[in-house]
C-alpha positions as CSV (number, residue, x, y, z in Angstrom):
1,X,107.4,82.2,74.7
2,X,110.7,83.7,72.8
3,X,113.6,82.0,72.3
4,X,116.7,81.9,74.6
5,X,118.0,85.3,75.9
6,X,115.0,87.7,74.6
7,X,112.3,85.8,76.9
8,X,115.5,85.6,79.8
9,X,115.2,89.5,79.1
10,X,111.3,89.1,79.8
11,X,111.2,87.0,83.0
12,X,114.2,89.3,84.3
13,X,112.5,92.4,83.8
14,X,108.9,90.8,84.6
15,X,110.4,90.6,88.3
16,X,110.5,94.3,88.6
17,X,107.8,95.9,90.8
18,X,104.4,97.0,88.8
19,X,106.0,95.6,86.0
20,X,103.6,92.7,84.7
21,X,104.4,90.4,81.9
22,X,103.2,92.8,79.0
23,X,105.0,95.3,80.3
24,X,108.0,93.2,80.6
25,X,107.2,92.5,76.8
26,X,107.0,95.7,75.7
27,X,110.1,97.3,77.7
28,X,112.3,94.2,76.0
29,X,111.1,94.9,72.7
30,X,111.7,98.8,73.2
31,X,115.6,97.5,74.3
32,X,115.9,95.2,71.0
33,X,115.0,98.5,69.2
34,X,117.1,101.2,70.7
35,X,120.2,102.5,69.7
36,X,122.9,100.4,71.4
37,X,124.9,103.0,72.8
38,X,121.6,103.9,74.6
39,X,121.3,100.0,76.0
40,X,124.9,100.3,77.1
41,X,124.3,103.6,79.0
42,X,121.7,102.0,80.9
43,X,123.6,98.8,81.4
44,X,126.0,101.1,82.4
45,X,124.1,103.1,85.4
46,X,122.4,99.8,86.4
47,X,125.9,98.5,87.6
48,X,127.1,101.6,88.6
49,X,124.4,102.5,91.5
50,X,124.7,98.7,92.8
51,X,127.9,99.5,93.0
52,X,127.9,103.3,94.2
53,X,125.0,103.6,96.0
54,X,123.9,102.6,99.8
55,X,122.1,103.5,102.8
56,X,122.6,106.0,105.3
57,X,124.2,105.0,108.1
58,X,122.0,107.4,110.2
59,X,118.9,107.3,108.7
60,X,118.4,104.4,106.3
61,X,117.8,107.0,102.9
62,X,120.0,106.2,99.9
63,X,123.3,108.0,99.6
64,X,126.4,107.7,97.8
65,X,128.4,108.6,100.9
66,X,128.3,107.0,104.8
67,X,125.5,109.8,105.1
68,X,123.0,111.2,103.1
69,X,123.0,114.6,102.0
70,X,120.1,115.3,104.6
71,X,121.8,113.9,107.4
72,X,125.3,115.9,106.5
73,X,123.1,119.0,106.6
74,X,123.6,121.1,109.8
75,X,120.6,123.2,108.6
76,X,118.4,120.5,109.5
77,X,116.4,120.4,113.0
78,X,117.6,117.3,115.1
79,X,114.9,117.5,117.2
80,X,112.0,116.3,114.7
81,X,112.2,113.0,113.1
82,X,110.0,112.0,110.3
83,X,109.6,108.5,109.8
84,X,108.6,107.2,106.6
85,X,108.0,103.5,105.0
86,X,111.0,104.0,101.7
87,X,113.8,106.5,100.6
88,X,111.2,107.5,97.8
89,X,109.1,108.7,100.6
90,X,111.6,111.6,101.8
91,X,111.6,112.5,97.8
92,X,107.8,113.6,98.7
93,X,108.2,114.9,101.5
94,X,111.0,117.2,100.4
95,X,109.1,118.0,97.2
96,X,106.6,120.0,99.7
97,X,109.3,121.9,101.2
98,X,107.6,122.5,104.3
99,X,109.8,120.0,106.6
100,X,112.8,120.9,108.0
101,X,113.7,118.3,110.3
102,X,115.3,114.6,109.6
103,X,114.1,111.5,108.5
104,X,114.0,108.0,109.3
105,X,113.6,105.3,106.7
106,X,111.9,101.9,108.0
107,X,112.5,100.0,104.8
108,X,109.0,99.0,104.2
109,X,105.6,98.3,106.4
110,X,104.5,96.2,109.3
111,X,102.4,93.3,107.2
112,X,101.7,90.2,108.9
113,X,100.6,88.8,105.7
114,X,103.8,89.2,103.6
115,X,105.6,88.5,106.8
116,X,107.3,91.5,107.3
117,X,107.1,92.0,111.1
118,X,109.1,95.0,113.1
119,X,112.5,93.1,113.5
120,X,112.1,93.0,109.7
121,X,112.5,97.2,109.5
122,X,114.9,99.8,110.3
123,X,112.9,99.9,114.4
124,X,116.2,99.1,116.8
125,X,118.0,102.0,114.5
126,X,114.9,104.4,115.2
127,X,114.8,103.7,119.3
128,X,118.9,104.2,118.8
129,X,118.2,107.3,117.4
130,X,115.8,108.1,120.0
131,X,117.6,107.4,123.1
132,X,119.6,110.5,123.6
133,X,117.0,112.4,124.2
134,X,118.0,115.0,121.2
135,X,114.4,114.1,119.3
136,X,111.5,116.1,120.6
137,X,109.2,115.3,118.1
138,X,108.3,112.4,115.9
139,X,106.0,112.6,112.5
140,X,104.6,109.3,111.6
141,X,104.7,109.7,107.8
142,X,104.2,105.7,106.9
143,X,101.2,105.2,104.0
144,X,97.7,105.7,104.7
145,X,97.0,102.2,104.1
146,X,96.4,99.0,106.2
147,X,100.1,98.1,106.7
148,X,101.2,101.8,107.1
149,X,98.5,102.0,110.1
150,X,99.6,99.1,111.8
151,X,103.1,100.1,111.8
152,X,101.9,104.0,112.9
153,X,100.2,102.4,115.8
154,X,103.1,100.2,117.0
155,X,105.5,102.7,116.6
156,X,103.5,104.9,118.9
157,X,103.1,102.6,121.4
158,X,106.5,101.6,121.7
159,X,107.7,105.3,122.0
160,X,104.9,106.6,124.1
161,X,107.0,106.1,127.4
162,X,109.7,108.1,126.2
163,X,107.3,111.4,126.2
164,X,107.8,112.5,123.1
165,X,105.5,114.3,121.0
166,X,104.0,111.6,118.3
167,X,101.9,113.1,115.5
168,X,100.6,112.0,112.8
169,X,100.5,112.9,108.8
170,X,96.4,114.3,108.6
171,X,95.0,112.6,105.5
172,X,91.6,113.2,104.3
173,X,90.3,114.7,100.8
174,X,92.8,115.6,98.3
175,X,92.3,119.5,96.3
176,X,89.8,119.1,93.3
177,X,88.2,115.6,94.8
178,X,84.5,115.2,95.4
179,X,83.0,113.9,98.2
180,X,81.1,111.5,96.5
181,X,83.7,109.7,94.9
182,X,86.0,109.1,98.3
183,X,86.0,106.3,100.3
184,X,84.2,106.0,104.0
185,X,87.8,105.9,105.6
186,X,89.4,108.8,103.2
187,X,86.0,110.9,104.4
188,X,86.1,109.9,108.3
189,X,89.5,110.8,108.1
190,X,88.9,113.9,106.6
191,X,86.8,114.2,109.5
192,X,88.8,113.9,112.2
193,X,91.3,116.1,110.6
194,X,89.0,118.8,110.1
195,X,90.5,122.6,111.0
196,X,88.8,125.8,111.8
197,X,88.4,128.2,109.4
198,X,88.6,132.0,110.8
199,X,87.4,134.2,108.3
């Protein structure tokens, strides 16, 4: 334990996601040693996107305005939604730069265990968005895990009477993996995603 404010700087930054208490250690002691103009700048930015930034009104990705750049974009299809877990989701998605649609941001995962149960996401706002009848198509784009399953599954369920299309992100073997070193579900996954070749 330090004294006073430097371990206050450790348990603070400690609470951070992925950040463990050596971690929180070593950022502190990266602060104490940095130029203080550098600490101030980052003091800085930390108050000014609590202060600048929010969420989309439409969508639930972070913006600076009422609506996020994607949303404002008249570009954009209407028609397909993709629906992702966070804002740092679309960021990945857009990276590819092979969707062209809009997105819808749950704000996290279905996970009984945590607690974190549909009311608990951005759902209501997604039927809303639905209801229309605009929205043709919706891409599931929630993490391949246990929670992002679960939360793929209810949402299909829940809008399977409105006869949309509901597909699916296909996950299976990443470029330059082997086979032996992927899981059972990564490989049955791989799988059922499995596309012809014509040669």
């Amino acid at each position: 334990m330090y004294e006073g404010v430097v371990q206050d700087l450790i348990d603070e930054l400690g609470r951070l996601p992925g950040v463990g208490p050596k971690s929180a250690q070593r950022i502190a002691f990266h602060l104490l040693a940095a130029d203080p103009a550098d600490v101030r700048r980052l003091a800085h930015l930390l108050v000014e996107v609590k202060d600048k930034v929010r969420f989309c009104s439409i969508c639930g990705n972070v913006a600076e305005e009422a609506e996020c750049r994607i949303c404002r974009d008249p570009r954009r299809d209407p028609a397909v939604i993709c629906v992702v877990e966070e804002s740092k989701d679309v960021q990945a998605v857009e990276r590819t730069r092979e969707f062209r649609g809009r997105y819808h941001v749950l704000g996290g995962a279905i996970s009984p265990i945590e607690g974190i149960g549909p009311d608990d996401l951005r759902v209501k706002e997604l039927m809303t968005r639905l209801a229309d009848g605009t929205v043709t198509e919706l891409i599931i784009a929630t993490d391949p895990n246990l929670e992002g399953e679960a939360t793929a599954t209810y949402l299909a369920r829940l809008v399977k009477p409105m006869g949309l299309t509901v597909t699916r992100l296909a996950s299976g073997l990443p470029v330059g993996g082997d086979l032996e070193y992927a899981d059972e579900v990564t490989l049955g996954r791989a799988f059922e995603g499995r596309r012809r070749l014509d040669v």
